[in-house]
N, C-alpha and C positions, 0 to 999 in steps of 0.2 A: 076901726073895728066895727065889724055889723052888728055884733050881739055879744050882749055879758052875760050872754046864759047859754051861749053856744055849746056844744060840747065838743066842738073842731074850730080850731084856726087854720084856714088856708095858707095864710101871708103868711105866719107865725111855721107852718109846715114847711110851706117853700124856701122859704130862707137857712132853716135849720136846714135842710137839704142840701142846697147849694151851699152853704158854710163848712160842711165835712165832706165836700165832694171827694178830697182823696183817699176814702174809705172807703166809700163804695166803688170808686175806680179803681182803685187798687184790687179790691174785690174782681170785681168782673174781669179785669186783665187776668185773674188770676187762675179763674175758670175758664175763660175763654181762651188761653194757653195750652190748661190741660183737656178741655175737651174738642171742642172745632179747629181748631189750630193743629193739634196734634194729629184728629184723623186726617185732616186734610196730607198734614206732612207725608203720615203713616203710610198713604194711597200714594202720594207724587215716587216715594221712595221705591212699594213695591210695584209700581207702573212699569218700568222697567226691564224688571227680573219676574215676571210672573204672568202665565200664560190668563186671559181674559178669565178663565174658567176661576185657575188659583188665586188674582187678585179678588172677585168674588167673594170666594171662602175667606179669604184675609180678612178683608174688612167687614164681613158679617159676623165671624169670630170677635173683631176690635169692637164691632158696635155691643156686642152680645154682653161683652166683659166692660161696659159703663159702670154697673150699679157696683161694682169689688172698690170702686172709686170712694165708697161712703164711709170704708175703713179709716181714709184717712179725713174723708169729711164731717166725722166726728170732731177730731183736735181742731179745727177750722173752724168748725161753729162754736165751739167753747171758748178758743180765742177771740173770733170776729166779735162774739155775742156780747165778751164784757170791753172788748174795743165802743162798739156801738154804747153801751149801756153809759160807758163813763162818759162820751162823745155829747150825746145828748141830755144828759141829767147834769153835765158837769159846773151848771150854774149854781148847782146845792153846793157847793163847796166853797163859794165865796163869799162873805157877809156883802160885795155891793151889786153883784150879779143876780144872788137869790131876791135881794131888793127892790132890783130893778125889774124882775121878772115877775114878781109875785103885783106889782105895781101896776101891770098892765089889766087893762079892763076887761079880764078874761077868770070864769071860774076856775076851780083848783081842778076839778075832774075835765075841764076843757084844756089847759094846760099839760094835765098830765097825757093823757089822750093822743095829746098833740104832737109832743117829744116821744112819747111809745111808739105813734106810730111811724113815724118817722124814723128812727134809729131802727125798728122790723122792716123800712121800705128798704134800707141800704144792703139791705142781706138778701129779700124775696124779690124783689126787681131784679140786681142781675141777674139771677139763677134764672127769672122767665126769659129776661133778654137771652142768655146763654142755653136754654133750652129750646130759644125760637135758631139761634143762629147751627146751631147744631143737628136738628131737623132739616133744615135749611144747607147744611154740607151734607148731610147722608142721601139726603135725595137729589143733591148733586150729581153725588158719586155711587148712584145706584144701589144704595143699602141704606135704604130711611127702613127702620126697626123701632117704632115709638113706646116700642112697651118698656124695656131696658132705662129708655129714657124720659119714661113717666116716672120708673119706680126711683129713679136717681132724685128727680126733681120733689117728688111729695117726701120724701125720706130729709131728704136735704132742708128742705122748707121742716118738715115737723123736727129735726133737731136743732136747727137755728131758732125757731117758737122758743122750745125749751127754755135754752142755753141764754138767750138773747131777756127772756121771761124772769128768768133764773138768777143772771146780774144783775135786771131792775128789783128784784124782789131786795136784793143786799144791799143797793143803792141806796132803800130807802131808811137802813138803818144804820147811817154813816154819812159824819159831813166831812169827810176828808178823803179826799181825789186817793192819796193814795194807800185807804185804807181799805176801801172797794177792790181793789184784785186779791188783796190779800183775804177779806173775809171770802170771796167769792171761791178762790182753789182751796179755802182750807174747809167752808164746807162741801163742797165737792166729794173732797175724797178723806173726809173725817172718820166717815165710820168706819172704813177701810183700816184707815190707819189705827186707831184708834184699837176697833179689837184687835188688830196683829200687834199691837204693845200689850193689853193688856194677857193676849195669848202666852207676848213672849214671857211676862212675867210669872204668869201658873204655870208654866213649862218650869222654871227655876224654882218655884216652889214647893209644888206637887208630884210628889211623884207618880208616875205614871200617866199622866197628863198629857192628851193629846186634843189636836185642832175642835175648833168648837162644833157640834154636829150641825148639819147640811143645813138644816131652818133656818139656825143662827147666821149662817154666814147667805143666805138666801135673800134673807134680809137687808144686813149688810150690801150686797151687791145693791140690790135695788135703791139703798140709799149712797151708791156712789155713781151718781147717773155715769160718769165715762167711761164703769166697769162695764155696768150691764147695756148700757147704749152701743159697744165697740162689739161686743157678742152679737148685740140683738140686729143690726147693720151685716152680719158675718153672708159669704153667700155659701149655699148648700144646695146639694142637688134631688130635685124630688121627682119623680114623675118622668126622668129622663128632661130636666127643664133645672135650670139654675135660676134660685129667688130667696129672696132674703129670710135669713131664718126664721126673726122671730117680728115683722113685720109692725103687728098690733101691739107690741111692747115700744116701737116708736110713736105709734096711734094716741098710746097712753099719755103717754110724756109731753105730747104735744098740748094733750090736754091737761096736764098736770101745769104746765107754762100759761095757758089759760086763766087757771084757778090763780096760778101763782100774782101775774098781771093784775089781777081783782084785788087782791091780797096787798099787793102792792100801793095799789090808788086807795085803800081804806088807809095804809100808813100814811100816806101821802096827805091825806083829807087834814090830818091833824098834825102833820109834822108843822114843829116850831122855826120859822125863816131863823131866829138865833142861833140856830144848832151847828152853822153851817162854821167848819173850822173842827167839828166835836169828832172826836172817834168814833163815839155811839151816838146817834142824834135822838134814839129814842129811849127816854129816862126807865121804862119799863123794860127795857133788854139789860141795861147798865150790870145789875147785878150778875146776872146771866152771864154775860160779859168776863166779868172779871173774876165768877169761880170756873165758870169754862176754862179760861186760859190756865189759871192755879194745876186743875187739872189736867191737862195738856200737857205744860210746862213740866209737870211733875213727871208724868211717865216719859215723857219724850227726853227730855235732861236726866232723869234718872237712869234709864237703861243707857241712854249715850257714853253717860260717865262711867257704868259700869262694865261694859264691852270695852270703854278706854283703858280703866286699871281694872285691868283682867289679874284676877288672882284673888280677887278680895272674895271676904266670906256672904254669902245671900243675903246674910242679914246687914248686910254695909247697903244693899239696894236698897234697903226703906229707908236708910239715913239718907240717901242721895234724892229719893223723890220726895222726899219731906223737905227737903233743902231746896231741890228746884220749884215744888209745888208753891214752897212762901215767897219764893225770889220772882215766881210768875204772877203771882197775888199783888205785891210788890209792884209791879211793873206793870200789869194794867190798870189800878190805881193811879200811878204816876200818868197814864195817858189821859185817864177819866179825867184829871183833874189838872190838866197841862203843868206840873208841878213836880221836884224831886222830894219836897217836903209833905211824906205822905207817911211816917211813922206814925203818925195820930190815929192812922187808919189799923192799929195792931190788932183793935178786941174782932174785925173784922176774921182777921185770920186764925183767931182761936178755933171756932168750930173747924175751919179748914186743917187745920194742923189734927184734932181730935178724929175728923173724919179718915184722914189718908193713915193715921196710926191704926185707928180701928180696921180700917180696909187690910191693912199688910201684916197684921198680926193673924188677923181672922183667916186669911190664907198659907200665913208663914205656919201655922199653928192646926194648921185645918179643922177650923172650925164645924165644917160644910160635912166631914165624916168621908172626905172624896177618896181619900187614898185606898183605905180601909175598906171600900165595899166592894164584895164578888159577889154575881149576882147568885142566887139558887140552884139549881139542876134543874128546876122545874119551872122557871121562870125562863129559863133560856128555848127560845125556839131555832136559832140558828146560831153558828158563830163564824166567823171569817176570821184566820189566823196567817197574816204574813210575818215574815223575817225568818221562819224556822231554818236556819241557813245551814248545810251541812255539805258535806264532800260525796260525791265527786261533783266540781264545775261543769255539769254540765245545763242541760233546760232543767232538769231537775232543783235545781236552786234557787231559793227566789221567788219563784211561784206564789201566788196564795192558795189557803184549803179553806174553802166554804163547808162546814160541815154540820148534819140536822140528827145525826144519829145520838140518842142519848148515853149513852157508852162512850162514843168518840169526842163528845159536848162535855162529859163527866171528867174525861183526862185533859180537856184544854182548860176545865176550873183548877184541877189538880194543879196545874202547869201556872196558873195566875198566884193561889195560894202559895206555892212554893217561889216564886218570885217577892213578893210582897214580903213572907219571913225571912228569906234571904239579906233584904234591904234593911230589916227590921236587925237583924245580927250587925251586918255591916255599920249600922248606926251606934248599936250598943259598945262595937267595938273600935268607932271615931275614926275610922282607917279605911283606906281603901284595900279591896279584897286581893290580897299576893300568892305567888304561886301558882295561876291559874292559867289556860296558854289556850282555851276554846273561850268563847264568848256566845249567847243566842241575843239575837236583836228581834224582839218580839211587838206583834202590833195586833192587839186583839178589839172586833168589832163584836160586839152581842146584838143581837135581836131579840128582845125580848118581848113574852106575850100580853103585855097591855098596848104594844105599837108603838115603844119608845126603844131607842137603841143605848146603850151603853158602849164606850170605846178607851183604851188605854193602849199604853205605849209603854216598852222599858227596856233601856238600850244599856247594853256591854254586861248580859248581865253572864256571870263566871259560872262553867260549868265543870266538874271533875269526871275522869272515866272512870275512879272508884265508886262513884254513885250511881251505875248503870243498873244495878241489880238491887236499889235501895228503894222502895216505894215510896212515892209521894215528893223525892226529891225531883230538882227541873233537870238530870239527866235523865231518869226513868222519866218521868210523862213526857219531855221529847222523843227518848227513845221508841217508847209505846206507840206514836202516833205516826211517827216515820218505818215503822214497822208494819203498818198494817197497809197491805196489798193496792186499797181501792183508794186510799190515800194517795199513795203513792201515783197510781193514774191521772189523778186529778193534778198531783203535783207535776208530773209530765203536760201535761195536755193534750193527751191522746183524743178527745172525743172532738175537740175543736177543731184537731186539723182533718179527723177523719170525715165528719160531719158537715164542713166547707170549704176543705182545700185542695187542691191537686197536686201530688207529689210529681215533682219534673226532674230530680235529679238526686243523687247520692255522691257520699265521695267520704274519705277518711283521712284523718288531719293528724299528723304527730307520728307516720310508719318508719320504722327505724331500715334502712337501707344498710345490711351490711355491706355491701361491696364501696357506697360512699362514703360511708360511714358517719352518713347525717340522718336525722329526720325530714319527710316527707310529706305532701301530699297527693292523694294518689285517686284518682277519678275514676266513676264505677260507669260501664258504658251498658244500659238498658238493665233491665233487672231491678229496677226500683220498689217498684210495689211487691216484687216478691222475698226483697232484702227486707223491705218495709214489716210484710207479715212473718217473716223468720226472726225478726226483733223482737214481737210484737207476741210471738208464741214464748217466747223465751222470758219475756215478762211476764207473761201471766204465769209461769213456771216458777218465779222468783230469780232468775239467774243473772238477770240484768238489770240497771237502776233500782240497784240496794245502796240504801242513802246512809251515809257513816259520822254522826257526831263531833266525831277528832279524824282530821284531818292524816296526823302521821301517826295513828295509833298501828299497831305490827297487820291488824286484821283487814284495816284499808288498803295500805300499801301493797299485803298478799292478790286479793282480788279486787282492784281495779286496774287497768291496764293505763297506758299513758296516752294511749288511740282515743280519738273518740269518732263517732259514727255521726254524717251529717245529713240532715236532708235536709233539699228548697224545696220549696211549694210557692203557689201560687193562691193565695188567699183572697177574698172577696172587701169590696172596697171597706171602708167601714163610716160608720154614721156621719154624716159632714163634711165628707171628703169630694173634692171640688172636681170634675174632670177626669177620674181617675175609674178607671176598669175594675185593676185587680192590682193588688201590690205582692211584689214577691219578699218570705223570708224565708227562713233556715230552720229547722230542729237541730239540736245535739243529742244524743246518749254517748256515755263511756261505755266502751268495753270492756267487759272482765272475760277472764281463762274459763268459768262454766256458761257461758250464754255459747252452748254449742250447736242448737241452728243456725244462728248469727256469724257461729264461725266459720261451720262447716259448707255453708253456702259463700263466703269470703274467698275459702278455698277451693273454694270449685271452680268461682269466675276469673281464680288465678290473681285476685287481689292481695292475697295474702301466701305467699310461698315462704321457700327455703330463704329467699334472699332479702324478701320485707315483711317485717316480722311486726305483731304487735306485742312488743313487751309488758309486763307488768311494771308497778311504778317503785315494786324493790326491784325489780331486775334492770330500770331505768336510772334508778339511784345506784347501782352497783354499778352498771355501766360508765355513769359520770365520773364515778371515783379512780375505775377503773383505767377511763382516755385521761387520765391525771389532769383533768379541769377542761378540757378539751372539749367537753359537753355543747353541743350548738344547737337546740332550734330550730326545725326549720320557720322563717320569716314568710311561707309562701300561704 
């Protein structure tokens, strides 16, 4: 050895090198498969079949589309990184290895150094190899394009840093080989998990209770690097140029692997050579340790068991996370301590026990005042109201209504209030609500004026058509709000297709063929845009897409017709969409018996005559009864 105060071992590099050689070979075969190998194949195959000009474009296209490659070289550096991680640290895990090593006349940061860099050469060495040989085919074969395959290679290199950064960091607090992947994927994607249990639990709790807002899970993302790394690697098109979306969000993390590495060699400076064998080798995590997993354990075993005896009451889920929460307490004790005899350890799990009751009451109980609060009138500056579901099926359904008018804002509170005592009757009366054959599945976002959003949710909730004329109840303020005109547009979507799309075509679905005596469809040839504004006048008349509550109430079934009216368009790409021009869909409206521009022009262009008729859907329902069940669909 040349120095005991080195901060690199050469010998000590090369050898750890050559000792895991079939990692990084493996490695590099593996990329060197899917990149040089393949375009090469790509070109032998359309060599062939393709005039000099189109093999050209082929392979300029193949080279173009490298970096879409990063999606999957995400999972690859997360696996490779704690491959390598265990590969090279794997002498901490055995009390004569860690002895033997720690024995050599080499500092602890030259040691570390040494293995770090080492298990980072197995991963950034192929990828240059595999970036020279792939340069090296492109301008073989007449399409060397190095920008594609720079962004593949810094991308690639900055998430193997990470990931690779990311395992030694968990390495160092853990002397057991294979307790390292496990600490490593469970934090990974902890917080992920983590709130979507805790979510699922205030969902059972609370009523009205929806997804945590955008911050929180923003958050979350960025603490589950595979979430936000798999987006941030995504390719998008900008500038008429495909390039990575969010580029400097790998920049980060590279650097986050950096700090981590540092973070790392300070554990390192002071870990105990006796550790090696321990679950936790660092006596300061230990506690941490073992209410983390209490906690874990607890919600994870809890909802598990209760999605498995499905039927039980809400309140059986706190007995169940109380039970797994102590049995997870329980069990990394027993690890801590390589032992089954770990009861002694009970005063331990009293506060645990006292915390997860106080947590599930405080929710069960809602402590928090969460259920109970609607915001103001004058607190609200905007509201976004989906699920108001009503008849007829057509685009009208479905939809969301963003609305800022304070009148229109005052009826969607009206509409929260009467949901809430709704649920508040239904409780007093321990029963679920009978007799009821309409349901609203309601999802309301508030924006309110200090810059914070309020949002809820309340699903099946029963509505009656004798309450349509009753104020304050939830079928008057749906009523009210599906009543009013400008709603109703918005609830179509009129402004969006008129605003960015091109109407290519019409046609009507459901036409009753007397002479077949089937239903139909029947295809409108030119005449689009002027069927389009004979719709379009008829709506702003009121005669068409009048939205109905109850479904088979006498007033639906009279005017709606069992036709409905369809236009394609061609719409413009939309944000992140890869290679793509313009995507075609479709609009619907029903037709009813007074939208008579709409008809009267149907019948002009001989769409709709003596022989194909748009019936009503009681005169569709009378019909069926009528072919004595005979009723058929048409499937086209």
């Amino acid at each position: 050895m040349r120095s005991g105060t080195s901060f690199f071992n050469t010998a000590l590099f090369r050898k750890t090198f050559l000792r895991f050689w079939p990692i990084w070979a493996l490695y590099t075969a593996g990329w060197t498969l899917v990149l040089p190998l393949r375009l090469w194949a790509d070109a032998m195959r359309w060599k062939g079949s393709s005039t000099p000009k189109e093999l050209a474009e082929r392979l300029q296209n193949a080279v173009s589309q490298i970096p879409y490659l990063l999606e999957v070289g995400v999972a690859l550096a997360a696996v490779m990184g704690l491959v390598c991680a265990m590969a090279v640290f794997s002498y901490l895990y055995s009390s004569r290895s860690a002895c033997m090593m720690h024995a050599l006349p080499l500092r602890r940061e030259a040691l570390f150094l040494t293995q770090y860099l080492a298990g980072l050469s197995f991963l950034l060495l192929p990828q240059l190899a595999v970036f020279a040989l792939t340069a090296a085919t492109e301008a073989a074969l007449g399409c060397l394009a190095l920008w594609p395959l720079v962004q593949w290679l810094l991308a690639q290199g900055g998430l193997c840093l990470f990931f690779y950064s990311f395992a030694v960091f968990c390495a160092m607090f853990t002397g057991h080989l294979a307790a390292l992947p496990v600490f490593y994927g469970v934090l990974n994607l902890l917080a992920f998990l983590m709130t979507s249990l805790v979510e699922a639990v205030c969902d059972l709790f609370l009523y009205g209770f929806r997804s945590f807002p955008s911050p929180v899970w923003e958050l979350v993302d960025h603490l589950s690097p595979p979430v936000i790394l798999s987006n941030a690697v995504s390719i998008v098109s900008r500038d008429d140029a495909f390039v990575l979306y969010q580029p400097g969000l790998v920049a980060v993390y590279a650097a986050a692997g950096v700090a981590l590495s540092i973070a790392a060699l300070l554990i390192y400076r002071s870990r105990h050579i006796e550790s090696a064998g321990d679950v936790v080798a660092v006596k300061l995590v230990r506690p941490l340790f073992k209410y983390g997993v209490a906690l874990c354990a607890g919600l994870t075993g809890g909802m598990f068991t209760y999605e498995l005896l499905s039927g039980l009451s809400d309140l059986t889920l706190m007995g169940w996370i109380l039970f797994w929460g102590l049995a997870g307490y329980f069990a990394a004790e027993m690890l801590l301590r390589k032992s089954f005899r770990v009861l002694a350890a009970w005063k331990g799990a009293v506060p645990l026990a006292a915390v997860i009751v106080l947590l599930s009451l405080s929710v069960h109980y809602d402590w928090y005042g969460f259920e109970d609060r609607v915001p103001q009138a004058d607190q609200v500056t905007a509201v976004t109201l989906n699920g108001l579901h009503s008849a007829p099926y057509d685009d009208g359904q479905g939809r969301g209504l963003t609305l800022e008018d304070p009148e229109q804002i005052a009826l969607v509170l009206q509409l929260h209030r009467a949901a809430l005592a709704l649920e508040e009757e239904n409780r007093e009366k321990e029963s679920d609500p009978q007799g009821y054959t309409e349901y609203l599945y309601l999802d309301l976002h508030y924006e309110l004026a200090d810059g914070t959003a309020l949002e809820r949710g309340y699903s099946a909730l029963p509505i009656v058509e004798s309450d349509r004329g009753v104020e304050g109840t939830l079928t008057w303020a749906a009523g009210q709000l599906l009543s009013d005109r400008e709603n109703m547009e918005q609830l179509y979507g009129f402004h969006d297709i008129e605003a960015n799309c091109r109407l290519v075509a019409a046609y009507l679905e459901d036409v009753w063929n007397t002479q077949t005596r089937q239903y139909e469809t029947v295809y409108i040839d030119g005449s689009t845009e002027k069927l389009w504004q004979a719709m379009k006048q008829d709506f702003a008349e009121g005669t068409i897409g009048v939205r109905y509550l109850f479904d088979n109430s006498v007033e639906r079934m009279e005017n709606t017709c069992a036709t409905d009216l369809y236009f394609d368009y061609e719409a413009p790409p939309k944000p992140g969409d890869v290679g793509i021009s313009s995507y075609g869909s479709s609009f619907s409206i029903t037709l009813t018996p007074q939208a008579s521009h709409t008809l009267a022009l149907l019948h002009e262009l001989k769409v709709l005559d003596e022989t194909h008729l748009a019936l009503t859907n009681r005169e569709a329902e009378a019909l069926e009864l009528g072919e004595g069940g005979a009723y058929a669909p048409s499937t086209q």
